[in-house]
GUKOLTI-844002 format. One record per residue: residue number from 1; residue in three letters; z, x, y of N, C-alpha, C in turn. Coordinates in steps of 0.2 Angstrom, whole numbers. Layout:
+-----+-----+-------+-------+-------+-------+-------+-------+-------+-------+-------+
!   n ! res !  n_c3 !  n_c1 !  n_c2 ! ca_c3 ! ca_c1 ! ca_c2 !  c_c3 !  c_c1 !  c_c2 !
+-----+-----+-------+-------+-------+-------+-------+-------+-------+-------+-------+
! NUM ! ALA !     Z !     X !     Y !     Z !     X !     Y !     Z !     X !     Y !
...
+-----+-----+-------+-------+-------+-------+-------+-------+-------+-------+-------+
END
This chain:
+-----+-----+-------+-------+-------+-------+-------+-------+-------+-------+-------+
!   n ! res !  n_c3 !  n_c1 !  n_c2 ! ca_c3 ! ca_c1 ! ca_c2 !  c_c3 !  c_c1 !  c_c2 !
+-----+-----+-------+-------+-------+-------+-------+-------+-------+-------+-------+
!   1 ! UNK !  -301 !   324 !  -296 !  -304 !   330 !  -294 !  -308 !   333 !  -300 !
!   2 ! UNK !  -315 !   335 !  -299 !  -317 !   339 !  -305 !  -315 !   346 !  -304 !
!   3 ! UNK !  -316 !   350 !  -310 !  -313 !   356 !  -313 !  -317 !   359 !  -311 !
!   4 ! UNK !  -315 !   365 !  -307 !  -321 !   370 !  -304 !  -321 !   376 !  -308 !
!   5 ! UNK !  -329 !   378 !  -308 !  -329 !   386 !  -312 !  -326 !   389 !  -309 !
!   6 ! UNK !  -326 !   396 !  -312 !  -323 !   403 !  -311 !  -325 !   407 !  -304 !
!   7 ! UNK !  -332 !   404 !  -303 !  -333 !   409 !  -296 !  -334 !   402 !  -290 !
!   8 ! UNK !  -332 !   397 !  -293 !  -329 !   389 !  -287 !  -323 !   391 !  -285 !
!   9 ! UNK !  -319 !   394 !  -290 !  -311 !   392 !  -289 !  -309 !   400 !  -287 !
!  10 ! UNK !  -314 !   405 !  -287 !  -315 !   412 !  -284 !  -314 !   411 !  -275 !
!  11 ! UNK !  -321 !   408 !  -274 !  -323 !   407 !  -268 !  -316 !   400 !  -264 !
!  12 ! UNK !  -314 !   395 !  -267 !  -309 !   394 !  -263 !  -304 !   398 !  -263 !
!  13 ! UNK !  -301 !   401 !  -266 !  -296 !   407 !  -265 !  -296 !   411 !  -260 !
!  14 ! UNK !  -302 !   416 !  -260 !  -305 !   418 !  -257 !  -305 !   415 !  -250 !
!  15 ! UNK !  -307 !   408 !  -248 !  -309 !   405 !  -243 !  -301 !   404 !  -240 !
!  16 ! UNK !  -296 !   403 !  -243 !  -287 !   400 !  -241 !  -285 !   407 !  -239 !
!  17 ! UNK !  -286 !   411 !  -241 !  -283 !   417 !  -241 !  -286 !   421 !  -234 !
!  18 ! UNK !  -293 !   419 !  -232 !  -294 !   420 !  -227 !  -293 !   416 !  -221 !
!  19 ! UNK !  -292 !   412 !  -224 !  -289 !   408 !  -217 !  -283 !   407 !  -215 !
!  20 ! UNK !  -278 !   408 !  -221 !  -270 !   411 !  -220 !  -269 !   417 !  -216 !
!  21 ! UNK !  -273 !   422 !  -218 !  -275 !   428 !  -214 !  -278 !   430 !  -212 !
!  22 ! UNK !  -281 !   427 !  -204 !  -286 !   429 !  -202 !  -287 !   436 !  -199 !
!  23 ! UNK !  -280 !   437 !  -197 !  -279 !   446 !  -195 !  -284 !   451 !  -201 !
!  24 ! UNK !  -282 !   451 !  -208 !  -284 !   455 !  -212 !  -290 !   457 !  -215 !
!  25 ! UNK !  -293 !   461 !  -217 !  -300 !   462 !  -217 !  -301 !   460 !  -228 !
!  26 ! UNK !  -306 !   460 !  -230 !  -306 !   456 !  -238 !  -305 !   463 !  -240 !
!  27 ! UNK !  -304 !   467 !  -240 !  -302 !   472 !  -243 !  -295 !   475 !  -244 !
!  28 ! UNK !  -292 !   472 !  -239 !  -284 !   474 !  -239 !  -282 !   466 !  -241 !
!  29 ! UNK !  -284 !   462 !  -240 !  -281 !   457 !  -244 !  -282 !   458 !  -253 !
!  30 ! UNK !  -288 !   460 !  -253 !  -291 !   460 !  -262 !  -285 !   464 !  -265 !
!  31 ! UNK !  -285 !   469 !  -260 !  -278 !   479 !  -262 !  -272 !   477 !  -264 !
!  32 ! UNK !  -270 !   469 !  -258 !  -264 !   467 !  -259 !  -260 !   462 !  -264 !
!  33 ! UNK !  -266 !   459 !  -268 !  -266 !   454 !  -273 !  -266 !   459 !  -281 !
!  34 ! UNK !  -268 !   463 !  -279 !  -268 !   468 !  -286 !  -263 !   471 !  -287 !
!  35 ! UNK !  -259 !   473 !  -283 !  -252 !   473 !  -282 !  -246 !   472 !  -281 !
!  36 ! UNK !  -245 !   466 !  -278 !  -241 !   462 !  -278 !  -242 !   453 !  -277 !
!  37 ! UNK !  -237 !   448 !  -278 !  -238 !   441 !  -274 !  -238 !   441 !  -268 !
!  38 ! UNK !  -242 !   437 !  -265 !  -245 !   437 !  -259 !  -240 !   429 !  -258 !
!  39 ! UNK !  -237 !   429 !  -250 !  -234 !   424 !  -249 !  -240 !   420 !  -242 !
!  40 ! UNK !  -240 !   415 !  -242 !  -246 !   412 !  -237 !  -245 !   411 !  -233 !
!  41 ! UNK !  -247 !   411 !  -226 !  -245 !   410 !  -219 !  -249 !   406 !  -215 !
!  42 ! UNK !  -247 !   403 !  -212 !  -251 !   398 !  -208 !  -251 !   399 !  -201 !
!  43 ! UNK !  -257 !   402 !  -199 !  -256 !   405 !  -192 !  -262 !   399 !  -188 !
!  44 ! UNK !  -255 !   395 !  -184 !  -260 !   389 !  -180 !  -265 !   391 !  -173 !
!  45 ! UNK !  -271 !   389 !  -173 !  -275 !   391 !  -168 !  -269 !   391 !  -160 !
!  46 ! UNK !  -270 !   396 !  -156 !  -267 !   395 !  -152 !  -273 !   390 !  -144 !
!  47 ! UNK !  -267 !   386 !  -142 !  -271 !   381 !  -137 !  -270 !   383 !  -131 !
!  48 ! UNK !  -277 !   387 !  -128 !  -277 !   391 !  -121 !  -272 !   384 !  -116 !
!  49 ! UNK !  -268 !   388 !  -112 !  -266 !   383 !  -105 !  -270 !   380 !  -101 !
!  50 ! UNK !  -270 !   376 !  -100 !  -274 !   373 !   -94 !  -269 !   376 !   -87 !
!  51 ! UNK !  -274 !   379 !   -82 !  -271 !   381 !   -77 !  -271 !   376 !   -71 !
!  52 ! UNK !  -266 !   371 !   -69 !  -264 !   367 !   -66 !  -266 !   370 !   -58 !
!  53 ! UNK !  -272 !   364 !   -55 !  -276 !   364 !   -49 !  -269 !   363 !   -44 !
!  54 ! UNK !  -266 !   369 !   -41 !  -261 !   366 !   -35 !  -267 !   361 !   -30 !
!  55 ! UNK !  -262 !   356 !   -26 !  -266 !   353 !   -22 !  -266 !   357 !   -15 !
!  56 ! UNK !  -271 !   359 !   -14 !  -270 !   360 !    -6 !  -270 !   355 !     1 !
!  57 ! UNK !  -268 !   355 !     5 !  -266 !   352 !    11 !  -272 !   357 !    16 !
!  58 ! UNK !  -271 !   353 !    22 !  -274 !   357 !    27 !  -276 !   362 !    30 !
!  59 ! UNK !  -280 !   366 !    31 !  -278 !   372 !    34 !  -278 !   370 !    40 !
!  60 ! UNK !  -275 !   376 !    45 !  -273 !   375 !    54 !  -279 !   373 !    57 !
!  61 ! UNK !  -283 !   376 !    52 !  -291 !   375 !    58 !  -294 !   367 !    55 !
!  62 ! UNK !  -291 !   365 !    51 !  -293 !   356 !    49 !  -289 !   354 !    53 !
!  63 ! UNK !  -284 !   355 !    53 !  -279 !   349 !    58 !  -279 !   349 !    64 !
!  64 ! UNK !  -281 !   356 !    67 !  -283 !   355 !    74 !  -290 !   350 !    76 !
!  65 ! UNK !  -294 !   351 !    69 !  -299 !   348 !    71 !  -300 !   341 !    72 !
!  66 ! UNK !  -293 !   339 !    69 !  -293 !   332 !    63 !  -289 !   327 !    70 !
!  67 ! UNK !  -287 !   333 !    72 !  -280 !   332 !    80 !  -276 !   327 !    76 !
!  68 ! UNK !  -271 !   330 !    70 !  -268 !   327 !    68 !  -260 !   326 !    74 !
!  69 ! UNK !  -259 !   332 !    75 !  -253 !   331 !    80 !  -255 !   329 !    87 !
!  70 ! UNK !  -258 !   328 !    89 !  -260 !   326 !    97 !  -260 !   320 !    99 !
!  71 ! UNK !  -256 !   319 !   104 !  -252 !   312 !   105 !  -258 !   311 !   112 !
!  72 ! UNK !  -261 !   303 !   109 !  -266 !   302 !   117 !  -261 !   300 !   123 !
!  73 ! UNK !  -267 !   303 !   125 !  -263 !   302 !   135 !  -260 !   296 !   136 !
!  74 ! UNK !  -264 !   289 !   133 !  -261 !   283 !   134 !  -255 !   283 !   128 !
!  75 ! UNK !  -253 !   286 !   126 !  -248 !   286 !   123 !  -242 !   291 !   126 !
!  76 ! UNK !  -243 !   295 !   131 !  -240 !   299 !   134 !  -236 !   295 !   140 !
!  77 ! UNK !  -229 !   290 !   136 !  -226 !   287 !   140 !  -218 !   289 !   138 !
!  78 ! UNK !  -214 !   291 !   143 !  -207 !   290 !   143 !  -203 !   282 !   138 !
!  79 ! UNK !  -208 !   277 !   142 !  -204 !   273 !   139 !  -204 !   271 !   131 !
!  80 ! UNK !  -211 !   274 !   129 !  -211 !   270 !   124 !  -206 !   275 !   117 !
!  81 ! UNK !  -206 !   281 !   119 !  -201 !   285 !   115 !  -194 !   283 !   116 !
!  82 ! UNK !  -191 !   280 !   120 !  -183 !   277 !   123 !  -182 !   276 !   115 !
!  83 ! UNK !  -184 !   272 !   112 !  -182 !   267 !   105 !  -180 !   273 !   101 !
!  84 ! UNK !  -184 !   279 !   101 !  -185 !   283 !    98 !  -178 !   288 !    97 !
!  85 ! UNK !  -176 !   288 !   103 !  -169 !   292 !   107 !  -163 !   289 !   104 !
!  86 ! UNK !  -165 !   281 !   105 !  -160 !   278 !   104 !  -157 !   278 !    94 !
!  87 ! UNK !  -164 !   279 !    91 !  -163 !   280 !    83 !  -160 !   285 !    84 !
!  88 ! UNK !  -160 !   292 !    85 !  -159 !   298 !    88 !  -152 !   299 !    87 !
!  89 ! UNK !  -150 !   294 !    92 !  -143 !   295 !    93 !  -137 !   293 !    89 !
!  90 ! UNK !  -139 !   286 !    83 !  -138 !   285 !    80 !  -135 !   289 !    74 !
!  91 ! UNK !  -142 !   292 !    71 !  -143 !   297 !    67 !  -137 !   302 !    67 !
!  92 ! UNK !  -137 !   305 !    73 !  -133 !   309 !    75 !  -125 !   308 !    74 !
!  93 ! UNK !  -124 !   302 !    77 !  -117 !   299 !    76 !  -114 !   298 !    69 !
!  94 ! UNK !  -120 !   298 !    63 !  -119 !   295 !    56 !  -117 !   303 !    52 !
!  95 ! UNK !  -122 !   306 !    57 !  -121 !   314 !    53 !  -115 !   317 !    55 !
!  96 ! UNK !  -113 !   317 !    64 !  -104 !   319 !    61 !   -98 !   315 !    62 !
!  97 ! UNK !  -100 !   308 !    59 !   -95 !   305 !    58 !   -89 !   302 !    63 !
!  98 ! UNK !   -97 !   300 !    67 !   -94 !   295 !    74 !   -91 !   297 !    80 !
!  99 ! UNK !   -92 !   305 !    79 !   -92 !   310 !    86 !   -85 !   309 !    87 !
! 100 ! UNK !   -82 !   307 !    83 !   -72 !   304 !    86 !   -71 !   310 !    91 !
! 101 ! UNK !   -68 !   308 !    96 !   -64 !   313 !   101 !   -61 !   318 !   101 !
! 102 ! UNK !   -56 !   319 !    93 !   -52 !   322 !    87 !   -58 !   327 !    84 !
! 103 ! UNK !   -64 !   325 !    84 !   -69 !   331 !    79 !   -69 !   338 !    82 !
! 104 ! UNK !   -70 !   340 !    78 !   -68 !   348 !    80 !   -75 !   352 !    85 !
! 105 ! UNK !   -77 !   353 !    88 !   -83 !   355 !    92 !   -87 !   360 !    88 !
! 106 ! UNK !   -86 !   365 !    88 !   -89 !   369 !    82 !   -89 !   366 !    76 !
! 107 ! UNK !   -89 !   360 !    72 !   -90 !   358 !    67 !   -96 !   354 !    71 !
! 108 ! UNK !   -97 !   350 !    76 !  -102 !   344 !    78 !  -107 !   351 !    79 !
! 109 ! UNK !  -105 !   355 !    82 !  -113 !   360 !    84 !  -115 !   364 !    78 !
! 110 ! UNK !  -112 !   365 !    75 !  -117 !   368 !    66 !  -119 !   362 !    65 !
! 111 ! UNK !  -119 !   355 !    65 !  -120 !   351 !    62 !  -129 !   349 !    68 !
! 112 ! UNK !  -127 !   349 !    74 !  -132 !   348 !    78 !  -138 !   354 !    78 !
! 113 ! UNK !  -135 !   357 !    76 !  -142 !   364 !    78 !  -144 !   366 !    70 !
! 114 ! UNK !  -142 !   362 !    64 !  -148 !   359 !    56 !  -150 !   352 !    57 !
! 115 ! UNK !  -149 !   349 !    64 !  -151 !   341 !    63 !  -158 !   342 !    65 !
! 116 ! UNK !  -163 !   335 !    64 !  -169 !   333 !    66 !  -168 !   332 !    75 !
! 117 ! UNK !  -172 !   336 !    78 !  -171 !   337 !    84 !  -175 !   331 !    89 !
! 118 ! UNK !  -181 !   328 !    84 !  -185 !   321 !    87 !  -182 !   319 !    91 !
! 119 ! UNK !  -184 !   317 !    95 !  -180 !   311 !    98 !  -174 !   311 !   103 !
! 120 ! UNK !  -171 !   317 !   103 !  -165 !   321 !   108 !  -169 !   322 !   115 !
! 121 ! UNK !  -164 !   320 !   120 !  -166 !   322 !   125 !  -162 !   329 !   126 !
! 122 ! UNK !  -167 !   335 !   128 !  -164 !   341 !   130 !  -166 !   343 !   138 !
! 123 ! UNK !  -164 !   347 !   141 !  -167 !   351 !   146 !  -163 !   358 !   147 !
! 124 ! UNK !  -171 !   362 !   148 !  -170 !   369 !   149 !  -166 !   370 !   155 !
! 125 ! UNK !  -160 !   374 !   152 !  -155 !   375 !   158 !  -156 !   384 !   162 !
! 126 ! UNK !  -158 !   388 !   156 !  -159 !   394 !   159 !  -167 !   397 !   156 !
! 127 ! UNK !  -170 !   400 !   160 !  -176 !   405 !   157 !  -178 !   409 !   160 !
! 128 ! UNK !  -184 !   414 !   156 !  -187 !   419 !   159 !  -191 !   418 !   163 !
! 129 ! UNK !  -196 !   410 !   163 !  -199 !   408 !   169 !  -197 !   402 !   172 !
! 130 ! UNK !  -194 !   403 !   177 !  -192 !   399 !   183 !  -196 !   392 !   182 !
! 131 ! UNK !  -202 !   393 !   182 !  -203 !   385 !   181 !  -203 !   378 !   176 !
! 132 ! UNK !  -198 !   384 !   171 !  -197 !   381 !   163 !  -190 !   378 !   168 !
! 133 ! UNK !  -185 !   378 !   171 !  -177 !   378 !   171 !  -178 !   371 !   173 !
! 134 ! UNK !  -176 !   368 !   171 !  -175 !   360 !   173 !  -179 !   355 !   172 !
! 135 ! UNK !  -183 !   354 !   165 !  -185 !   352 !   161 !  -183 !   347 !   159 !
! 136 ! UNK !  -184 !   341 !   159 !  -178 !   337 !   154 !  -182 !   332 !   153 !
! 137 ! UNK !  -183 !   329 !   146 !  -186 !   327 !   143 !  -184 !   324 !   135 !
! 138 ! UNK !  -186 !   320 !   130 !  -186 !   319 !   124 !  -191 !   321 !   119 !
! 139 ! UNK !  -189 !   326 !   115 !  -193 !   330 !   109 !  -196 !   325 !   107 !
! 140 ! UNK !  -203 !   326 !   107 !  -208 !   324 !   104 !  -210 !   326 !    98 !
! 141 ! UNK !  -210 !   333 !    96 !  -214 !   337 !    91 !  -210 !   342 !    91 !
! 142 ! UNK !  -207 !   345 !    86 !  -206 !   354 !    85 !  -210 !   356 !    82 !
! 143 ! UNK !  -214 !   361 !    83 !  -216 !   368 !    78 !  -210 !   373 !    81 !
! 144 ! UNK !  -214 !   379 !    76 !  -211 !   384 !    74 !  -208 !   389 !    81 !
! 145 ! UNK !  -212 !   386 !    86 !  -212 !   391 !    92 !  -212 !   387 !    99 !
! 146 ! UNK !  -213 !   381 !    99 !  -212 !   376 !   106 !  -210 !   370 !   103 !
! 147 ! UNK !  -207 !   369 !   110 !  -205 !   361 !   108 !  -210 !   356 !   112 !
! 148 ! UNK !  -214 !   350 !   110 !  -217 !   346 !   115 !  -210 !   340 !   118 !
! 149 ! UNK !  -210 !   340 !   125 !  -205 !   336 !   129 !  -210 !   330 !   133 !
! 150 ! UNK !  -207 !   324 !   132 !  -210 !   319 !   137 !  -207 !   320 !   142 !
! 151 ! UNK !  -208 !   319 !   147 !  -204 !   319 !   154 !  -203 !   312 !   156 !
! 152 ! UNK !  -196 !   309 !   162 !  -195 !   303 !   163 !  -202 !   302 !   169 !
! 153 ! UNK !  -207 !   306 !   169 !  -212 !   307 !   175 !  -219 !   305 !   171 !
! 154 ! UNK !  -219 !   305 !   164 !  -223 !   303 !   159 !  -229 !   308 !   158 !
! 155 ! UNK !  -224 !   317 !   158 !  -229 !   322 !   158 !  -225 !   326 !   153 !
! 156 ! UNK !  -232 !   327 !   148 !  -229 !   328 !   141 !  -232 !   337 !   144 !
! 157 ! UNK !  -224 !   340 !   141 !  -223 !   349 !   144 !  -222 !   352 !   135 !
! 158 ! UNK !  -227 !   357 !   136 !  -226 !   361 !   131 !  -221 !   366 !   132 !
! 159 ! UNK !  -215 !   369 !   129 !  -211 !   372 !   132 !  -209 !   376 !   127 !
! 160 ! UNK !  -211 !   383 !   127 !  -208 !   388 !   120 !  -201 !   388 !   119 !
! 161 ! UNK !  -199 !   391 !   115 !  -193 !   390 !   113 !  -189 !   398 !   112 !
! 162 ! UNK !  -196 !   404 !   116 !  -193 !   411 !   117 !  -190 !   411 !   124 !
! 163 ! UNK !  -185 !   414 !   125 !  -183 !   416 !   130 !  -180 !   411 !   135 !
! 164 ! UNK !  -180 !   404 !   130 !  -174 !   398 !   136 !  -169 !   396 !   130 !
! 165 ! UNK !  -165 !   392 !   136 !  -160 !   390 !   134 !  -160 !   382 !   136 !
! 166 ! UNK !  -157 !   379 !   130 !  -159 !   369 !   131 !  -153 !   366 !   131 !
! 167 ! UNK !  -150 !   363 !   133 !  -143 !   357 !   133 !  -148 !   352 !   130 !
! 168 ! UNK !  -141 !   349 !   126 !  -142 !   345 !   123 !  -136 !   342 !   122 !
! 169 ! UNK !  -135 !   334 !   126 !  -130 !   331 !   126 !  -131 !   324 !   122 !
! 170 ! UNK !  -123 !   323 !   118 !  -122 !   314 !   117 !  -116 !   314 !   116 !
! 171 ! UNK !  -115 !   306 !   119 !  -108 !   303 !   119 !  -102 !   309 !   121 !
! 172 ! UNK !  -107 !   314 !   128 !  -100 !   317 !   129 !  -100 !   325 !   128 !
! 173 ! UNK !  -103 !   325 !   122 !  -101 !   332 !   120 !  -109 !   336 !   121 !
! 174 ! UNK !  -107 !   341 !   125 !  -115 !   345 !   127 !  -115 !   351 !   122 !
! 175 ! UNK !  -119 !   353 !   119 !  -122 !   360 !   116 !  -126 !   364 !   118 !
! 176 ! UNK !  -128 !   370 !   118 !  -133 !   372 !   119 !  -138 !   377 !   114 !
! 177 ! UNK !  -143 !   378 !   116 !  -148 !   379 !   113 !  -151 !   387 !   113 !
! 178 ! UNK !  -150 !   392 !   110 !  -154 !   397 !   112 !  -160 !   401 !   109 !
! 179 ! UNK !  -167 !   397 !   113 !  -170 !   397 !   108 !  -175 !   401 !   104 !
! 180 ! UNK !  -175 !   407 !   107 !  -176 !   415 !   104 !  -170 !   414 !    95 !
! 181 ! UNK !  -166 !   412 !    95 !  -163 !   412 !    89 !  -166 !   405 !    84 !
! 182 ! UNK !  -168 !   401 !    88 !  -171 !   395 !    84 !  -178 !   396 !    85 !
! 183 ! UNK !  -181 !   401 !    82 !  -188 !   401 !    80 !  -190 !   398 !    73 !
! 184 ! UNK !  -188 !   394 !    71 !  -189 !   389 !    64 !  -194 !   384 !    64 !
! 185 ! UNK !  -195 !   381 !    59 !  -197 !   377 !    59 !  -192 !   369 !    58 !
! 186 ! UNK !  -192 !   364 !    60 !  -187 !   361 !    57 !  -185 !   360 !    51 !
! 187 ! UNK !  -189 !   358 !    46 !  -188 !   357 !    40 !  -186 !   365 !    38 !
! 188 ! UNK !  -184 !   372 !    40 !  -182 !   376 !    37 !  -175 !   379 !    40 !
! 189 ! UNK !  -173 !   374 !    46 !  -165 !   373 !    47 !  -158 !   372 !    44 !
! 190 ! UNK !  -161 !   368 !    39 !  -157 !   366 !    35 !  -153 !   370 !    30 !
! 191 ! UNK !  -156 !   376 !    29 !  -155 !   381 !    27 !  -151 !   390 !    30 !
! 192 ! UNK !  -152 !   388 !    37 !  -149 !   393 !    41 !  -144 !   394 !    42 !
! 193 ! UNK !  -142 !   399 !    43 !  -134 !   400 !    46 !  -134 !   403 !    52 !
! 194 ! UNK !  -131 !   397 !    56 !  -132 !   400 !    64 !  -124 !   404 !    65 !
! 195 ! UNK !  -124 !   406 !    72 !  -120 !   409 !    75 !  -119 !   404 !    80 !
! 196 ! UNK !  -111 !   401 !    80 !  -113 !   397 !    86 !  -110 !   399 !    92 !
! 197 ! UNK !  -111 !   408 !    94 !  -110 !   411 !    99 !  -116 !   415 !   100 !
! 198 ! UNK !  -122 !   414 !   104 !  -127 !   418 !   104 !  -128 !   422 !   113 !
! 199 ! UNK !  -133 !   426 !   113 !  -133 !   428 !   121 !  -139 !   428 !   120 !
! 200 ! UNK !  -143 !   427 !   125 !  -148 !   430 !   126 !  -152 !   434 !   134 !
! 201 ! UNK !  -154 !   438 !   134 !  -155 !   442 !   139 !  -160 !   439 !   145 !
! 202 ! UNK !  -158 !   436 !   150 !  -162 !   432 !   153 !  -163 !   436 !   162 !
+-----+-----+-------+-------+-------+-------+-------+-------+-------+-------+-------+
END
């Protein structure tokens, strides 16, 4: 290192001392040196966040457009869903533990009415329009507010889910459905507490 003059070794002083303290202006620093020893601090640039880009998904008006849920006509068959029924039913069995005969009924229908409903064949037993009653069919699709049914006739029925009521049978044991309380979505089931006594005014 060479030895630096008196106004080199000023100016580095100077130069530490403002960079230690950038808050301070050179005149309260110069105030503070004349009066007391000064201890040095190291204030690290701070590193702005990067604001993390959420990913968006579709709006409703891209999906409709996209016809991501729309099942074509030629695919609008009873039979080819059966296989579908049959996983269904599976599912079900594994979830309350083999439907044993000894299983307590209101354990199997809290357990049925948080299950994935695809694939179950239901029909509307009771409603406020007459033409809904007797519907029976296998869930295709749920949303929030209808269920889509195949029919063993190969006519797919949109069917709200206000103001009816749905049976839903397996291995025996029937439940029902009332669907004015199941306004969900499915994936938001799972987290509900039903009543497994409901009415509804029909």
């Amino acid at each position: 290192l060479q030895p630096q003059g008196s106004e080199e070794a000023k100016a580095f002083v100077h130069a530490v001392l403002k960079r230690s303290m950038p808050q301070m202006k050179d005149e309260a620093i110069q105030d503070m040196l004349t009066r007391k020893a000064l201890v040095l601090e190291y204030y690290p640039k701070r590193k702005t966040k990067q604001k993390r880009k959420k990913v968006k998904g579709f709006t409703a008006k891209q999906r409709r457009e996209l016809r991501l849920f729309e099942i074509e006509p030629e695919q609008q068959r009873y039979a080819i869903f059966l296989p579908l029924h049959e996983l269904w039913k599976q599912y079900i069995r594994d979830l309350c533990h083999g439907l044993k005969p000894d299983a307590q009924p209101h354990m199997i229908q809290s357990k049925l009415l948080k299950a994935d409903l695809h694939g179950a064949i239901v029909t509307v037993t009771k409603s406020k329009c007459p033409s809904y009653v007797g519907i029976t069919g296998i869930i295709l699709q749920e949303f929030k507010h209808v269920f889509k049914i195949i029919t063993k006739e190969d006519k797919l029925k949109v069917v709200p889910k206000l103001n009816n009521v749905f049976s839903l049978e397996i291995d025996g044991f029937i439940t029902y459905i009332y669907g004015s309380k199941f306004l969900l979505r499915a994936s938001e089931r799972s987290a509900k507490k039903f009543k497994l006594k409901g009415t509804i005014d029909l």
